[in-house]
N, C-alpha and C positions, 0 to 999 in steps of 0.2 A: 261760475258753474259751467258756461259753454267751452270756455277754453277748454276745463278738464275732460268733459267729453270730447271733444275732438282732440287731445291727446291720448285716450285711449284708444279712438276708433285709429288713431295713426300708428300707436303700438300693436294693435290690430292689423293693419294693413301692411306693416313691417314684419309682422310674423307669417300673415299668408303667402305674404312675395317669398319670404325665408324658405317658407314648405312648399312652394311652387317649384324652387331651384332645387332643393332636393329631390322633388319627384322627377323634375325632367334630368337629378345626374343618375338618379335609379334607372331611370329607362333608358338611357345611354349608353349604362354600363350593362344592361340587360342585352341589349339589342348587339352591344359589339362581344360580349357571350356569346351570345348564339350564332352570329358572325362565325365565329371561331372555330364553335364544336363544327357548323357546316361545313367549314373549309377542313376540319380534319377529319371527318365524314367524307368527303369525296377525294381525298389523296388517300383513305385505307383502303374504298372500295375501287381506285385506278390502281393500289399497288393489289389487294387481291386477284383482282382480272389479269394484270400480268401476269403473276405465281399461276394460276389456272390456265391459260391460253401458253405461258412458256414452261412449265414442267414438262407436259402431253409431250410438246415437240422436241424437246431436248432427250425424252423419253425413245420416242420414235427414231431421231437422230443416232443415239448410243444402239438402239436394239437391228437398228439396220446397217450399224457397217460390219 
Protein backbone atom coordinates (compact mmCIF):
# COMPACT_ATOMS: atom_id res chain seq x y z
CA UNK A 1 0.00 0.00 0.00
CA UNK A 2 2.84 2.70 0.65
CA UNK A 3 4.56 2.02 -2.47
CA UNK A 4 1.24 2.81 -4.35
CA UNK A 5 1.05 6.06 -2.65
CA UNK A 6 4.06 7.31 -3.31
CA UNK A 7 3.69 6.50 -6.78
CA UNK A 8 0.90 8.53 -7.21
CA UNK A 9 2.26 11.30 -5.18
CA UNK A 10 5.35 10.85 -7.75
CA UNK A 11 2.77 10.94 -10.72
CA UNK A 12 1.71 13.97 -8.97
CA UNK A 13 4.91 15.60 -8.75
CA UNK A 14 5.71 14.66 -12.42
CA UNK A 15 2.58 16.50 -13.44
CA UNK A 16 3.33 19.76 -11.34
CA UNK A 17 7.01 19.98 -12.59
CA UNK A 18 4.97 19.29 -16.30
CA UNK A 19 2.62 22.63 -15.54
CA UNK A 20 5.38 24.42 -14.04
CA UNK A 21 7.56 24.26 -17.50
CA UNK A 22 4.57 25.25 -19.18
CA UNK A 23 3.77 28.17 -17.23
CA UNK A 24 7.21 29.42 -17.29
CA UNK A 25 7.25 28.74 -21.57
CA UNK A 26 3.83 30.80 -21.43
CA UNK A 27 5.57 33.65 -19.73
CA UNK A 28 8.43 33.56 -21.97
CA UNK A 29 6.62 33.60 -24.91
CA UNK A 30 4.52 36.56 -23.32
CA UNK A 31 7.23 38.69 -22.21
CA UNK A 32 9.24 38.26 -25.58
CA UNK A 33 5.52 39.46 -27.18
CA UNK A 34 5.49 42.35 -25.65
CA UNK A 35 9.28 42.75 -26.28
CA UNK A 36 8.26 43.08 -29.81
CA UNK A 37 5.21 45.05 -30.06
CA UNK A 38 7.64 47.74 -27.80
CA UNK A 39 10.21 47.58 -30.17
CA UNK A 40 7.68 48.18 -33.09
CA UNK A 41 6.03 50.88 -31.01
CA UNK A 42 9.13 52.88 -30.89
CA UNK A 43 10.53 52.48 -34.63
CA UNK A 44 6.70 53.87 -35.66
CA UNK A 45 6.80 56.64 -33.27
CA UNK A 46 10.82 57.58 -34.43
CA UNK A 47 9.58 57.08 -38.20
CA UNK A 48 6.45 59.46 -37.32
CA UNK A 49 8.72 62.28 -35.79
CA UNK A 50 10.64 62.21 -38.77
CA UNK A 51 7.60 62.36 -41.46
CA UNK A 52 6.42 65.49 -38.91
CA UNK A 53 9.94 67.33 -38.23
CA UNK A 54 10.84 66.53 -42.20
CA UNK A 55 7.69 67.34 -44.30
CA UNK A 56 7.48 71.26 -42.50
CA UNK A 57 11.13 71.55 -43.82
CA UNK A 58 11.12 70.16 -47.06
CA UNK A 59 7.88 72.14 -47.14
CA UNK A 60 9.67 75.43 -46.32
CA UNK A 61 12.72 74.29 -48.59
CA UNK A 62 10.38 73.95 -52.02
CA UNK A 63 8.22 77.24 -51.00
CA UNK A 64 11.43 79.45 -50.67
CA UNK A 65 13.31 79.02 -53.55
Amino acid sequence: MGSAKQKISKAQREARIQAAREREAAAAAKKERSERLKKAFTVAVCIILVLALGIPTMAIAVLGM
